[in-house]
C-alpha positions in Angstrom: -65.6 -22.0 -75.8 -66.4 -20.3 -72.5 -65.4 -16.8 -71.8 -63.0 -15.7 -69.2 -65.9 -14.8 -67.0 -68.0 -18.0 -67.7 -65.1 -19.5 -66.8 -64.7 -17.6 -63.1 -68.1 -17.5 -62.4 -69.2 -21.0 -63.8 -70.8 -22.7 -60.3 -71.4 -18.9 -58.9 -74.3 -17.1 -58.9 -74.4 -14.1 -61.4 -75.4 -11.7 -58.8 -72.5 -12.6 -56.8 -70.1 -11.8 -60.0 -71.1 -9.3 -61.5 -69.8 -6.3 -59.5 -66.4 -7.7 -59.6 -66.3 -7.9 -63.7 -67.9 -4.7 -63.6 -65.0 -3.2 -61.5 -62.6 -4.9 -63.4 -64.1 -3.3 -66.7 -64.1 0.2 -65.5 -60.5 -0.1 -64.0 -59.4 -1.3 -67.8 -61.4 1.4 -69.3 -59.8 4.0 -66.8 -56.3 3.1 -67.4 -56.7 3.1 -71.2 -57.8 6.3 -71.4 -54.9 7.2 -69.5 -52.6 5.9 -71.5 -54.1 7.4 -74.5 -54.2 11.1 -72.8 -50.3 10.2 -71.6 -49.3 9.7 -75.2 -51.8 12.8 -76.5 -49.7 14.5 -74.2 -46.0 13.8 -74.9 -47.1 13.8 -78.6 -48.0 18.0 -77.8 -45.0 18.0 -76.1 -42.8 16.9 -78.7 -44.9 19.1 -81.2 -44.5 22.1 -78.9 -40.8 20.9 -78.0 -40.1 21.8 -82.4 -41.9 25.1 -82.4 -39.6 27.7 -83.5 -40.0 31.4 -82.6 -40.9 32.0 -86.0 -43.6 29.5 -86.0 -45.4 31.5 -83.1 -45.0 34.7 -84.3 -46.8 33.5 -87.6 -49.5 31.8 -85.7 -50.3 35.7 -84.3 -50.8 37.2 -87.8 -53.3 39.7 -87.5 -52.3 40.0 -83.5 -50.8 42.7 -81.7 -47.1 42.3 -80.2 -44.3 44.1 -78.1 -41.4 43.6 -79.9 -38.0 43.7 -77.7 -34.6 44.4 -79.5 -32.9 45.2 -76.6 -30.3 48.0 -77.4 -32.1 48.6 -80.7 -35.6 49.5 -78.9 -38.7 48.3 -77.8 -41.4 48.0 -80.6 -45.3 47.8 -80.9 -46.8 45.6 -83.9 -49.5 44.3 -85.0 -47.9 41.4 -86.9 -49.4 41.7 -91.0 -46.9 39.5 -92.9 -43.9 36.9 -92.1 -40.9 35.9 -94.1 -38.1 33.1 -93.2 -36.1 35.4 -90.8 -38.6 38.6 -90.4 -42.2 39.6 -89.3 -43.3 42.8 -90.8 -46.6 45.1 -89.5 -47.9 48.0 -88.3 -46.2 50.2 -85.7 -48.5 51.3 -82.8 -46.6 54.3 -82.7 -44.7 55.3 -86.1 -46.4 56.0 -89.2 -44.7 53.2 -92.2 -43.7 49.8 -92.1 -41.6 48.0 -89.8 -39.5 44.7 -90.3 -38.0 43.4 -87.7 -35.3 41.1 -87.7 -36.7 37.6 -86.0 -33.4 36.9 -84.8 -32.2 40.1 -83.6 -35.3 39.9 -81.1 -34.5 39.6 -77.4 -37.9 38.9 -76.4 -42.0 38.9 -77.4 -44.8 39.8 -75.4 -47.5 38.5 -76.9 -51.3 39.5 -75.1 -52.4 37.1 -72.8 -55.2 36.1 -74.7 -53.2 35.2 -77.7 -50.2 33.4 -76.3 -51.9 30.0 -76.0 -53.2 30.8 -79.4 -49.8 31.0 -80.6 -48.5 27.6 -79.4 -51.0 26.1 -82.5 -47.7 27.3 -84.9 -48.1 29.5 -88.1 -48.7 29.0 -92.0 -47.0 26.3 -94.1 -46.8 28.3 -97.1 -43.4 27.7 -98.8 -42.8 30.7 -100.7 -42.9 32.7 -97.4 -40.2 30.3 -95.8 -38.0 31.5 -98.7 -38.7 35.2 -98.5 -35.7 36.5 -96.5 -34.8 39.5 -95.2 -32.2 40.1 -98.4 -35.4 39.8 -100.9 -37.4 42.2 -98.5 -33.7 44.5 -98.7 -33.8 44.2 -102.3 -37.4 44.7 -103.0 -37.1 48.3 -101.0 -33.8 48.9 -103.0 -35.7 48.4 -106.6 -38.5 50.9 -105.0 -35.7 53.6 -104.0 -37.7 53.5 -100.4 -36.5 55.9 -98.0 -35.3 53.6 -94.9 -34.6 54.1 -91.2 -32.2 51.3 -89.6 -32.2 50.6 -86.3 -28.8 48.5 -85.3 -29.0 45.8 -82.4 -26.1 47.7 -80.8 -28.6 50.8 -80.7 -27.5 53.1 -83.3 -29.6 54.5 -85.9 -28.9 55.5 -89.5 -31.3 56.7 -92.4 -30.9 56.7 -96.2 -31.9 55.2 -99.1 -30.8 51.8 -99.8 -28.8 51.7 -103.3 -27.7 48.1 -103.4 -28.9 44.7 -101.5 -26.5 41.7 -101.3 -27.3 38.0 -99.3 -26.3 39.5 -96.6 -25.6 43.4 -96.4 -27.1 46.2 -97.8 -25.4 50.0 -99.2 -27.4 53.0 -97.8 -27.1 55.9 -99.3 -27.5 58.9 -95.8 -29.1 61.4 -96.3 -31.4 63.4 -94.7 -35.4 63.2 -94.9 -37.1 64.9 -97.9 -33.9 65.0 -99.3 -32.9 62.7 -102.6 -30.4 60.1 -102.9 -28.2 62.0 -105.1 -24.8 64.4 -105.3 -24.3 66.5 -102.2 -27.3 65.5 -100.3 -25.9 62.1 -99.9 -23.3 62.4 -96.6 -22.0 59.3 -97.5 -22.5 55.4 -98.4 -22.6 52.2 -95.6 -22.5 48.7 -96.2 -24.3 47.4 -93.1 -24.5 43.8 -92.6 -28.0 42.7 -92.0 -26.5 40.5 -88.8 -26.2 44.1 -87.4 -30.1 45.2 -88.2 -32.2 45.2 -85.7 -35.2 46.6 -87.8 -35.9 48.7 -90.7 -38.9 50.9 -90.8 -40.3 52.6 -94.1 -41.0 56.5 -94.3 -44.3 55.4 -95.2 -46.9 52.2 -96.5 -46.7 53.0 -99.8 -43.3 53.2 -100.0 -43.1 49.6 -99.4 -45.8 48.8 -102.1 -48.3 48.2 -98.8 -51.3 50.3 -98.8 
C-alpha cells in the first residue's frame, strides 16, 4: 500500500515534494515537543502546587535560614534536623539548640542560591513525619534540659520542663544555674505548645546533640 506521501506526490517529481513533507515533518516534531514540555510543565506545577512549607524547609537541611516569628523574634539557623511540625539547628547567634515551631513561622528567607534548591521538596523518611514537637517536649523533659521559651505573642519564659503532654508542656521557672527544685523554682506553667514560638536549649549537649 502506498504511503501518504506516495500517494501526494505519485505523478510529481520528488524534488518538487520534498520540501513540503519536510516542512510538514518539522512542524509535527515542533508542536510535539510542545505539548510534551506544556504537560512537563503543569505536571511541576501541580507538584510544586502540593509542596508544603515543611517540605522546603527539609529540602534546605544543612542550609542557612532567617527564621521570622513575628512577635516572638527574628531567628538565624542553619537548619540540622526536621520533625512533622518543627525544624531544629544551629543559632547564628546563641550558643544551644533551637526548635522552632513550623507553624508559628511568619516567614523564611531562605539565601538566594538555595531557594530554587528548595522547591525539589525534602526527605521521605517516615519516622521523622511522626516526630512532633510533643516527642521533642518530652525527650527534653526525660533530660531535665534547661529551656528558654519564646511565645508567638513575644513573651519569654525560662525553666525546666517537668512534664510534656500532646499538646502542652509544665515548666518549672527558675532562674539560670539554678536547679529545678524547692525555693528556686518561682513557680510552675502549663504552656500550650499552640503558644510556642520556639524553644532554645542552654546548650548542645543538653539536648543529647553534640
Amino acid at each position: 500500500m502506498a504511503t501518504e506521501r506516495e500517494l501526494y506526490a505519485r505523478g510529481m517529481s520528488q524534488e518538487r515534494w520534498d520540501p513540503f513533507f519536510e516542512d510538514l515533518e518539522q512542524q509535527f516534531a515542533a508542536e510535539r515537543d510542545l505539548a510534551r514540555d506544556e504537560l512537563a510543565s503543569e505536571h511541576e506545577r501541580v507538584r510544586i502546587a502540593g509542596l508544603s512549607l515543611r517540605d522546603r524547609l527539609a529540602a534546605g537541611t544543612g542550609r542557612r535560614i532567617v527564621a521570622d516569628l513575628g512577635p516572638a523574634g527574628v531567628n538565624r539557623l542553619r537548619i540540622e534536623a526536621i520533625g512533622a511540625d518543627w525544624v531544629a539547628g544551629s543559632d547564628e547567634d546563641r550558643p544551644g539548640l533551637l526548635i522552632v515551631r513550623i507553624d508559628a513561622l511568619e516567614a523564611v528567607e531562605f539565601a538566594p542560591e538555595d531557594r530554587e534548591a528548595t522547591l525539589a521538596g525534602g526527605e521521605t523518611d517516615p519516622l521523622a513525619r511522626r516526630m512532633t514537637f510533643g516527642f521533642v517536649m518530652r525527650a527534653l523533659t526525660r533530660r531535665r534540659a534547661m529551656i528558654s521559651v519564646g511565645l508567638v505573642r513575644g513573651a519569654l519564659a525560662a525553666g525546666t520542663p517537668s512534664l510534656a503532654g500532646s499538646d502542652h508542656l509544665d515548666l518549672a521557672v527558675h532562674d539560670a544555674g539554678a536547679a529545678p527544685r524547692g525555693s528556686e523554682v518561682h513557680g510552675v506553667r502549663t504552656i500550650s505548645f499552640r503558644a510556642i514560638g520556639w524553644v532554645r536549649t542552654a546548650s548542645r549537649r543538653d539536648a543529647g546533640v553534640l
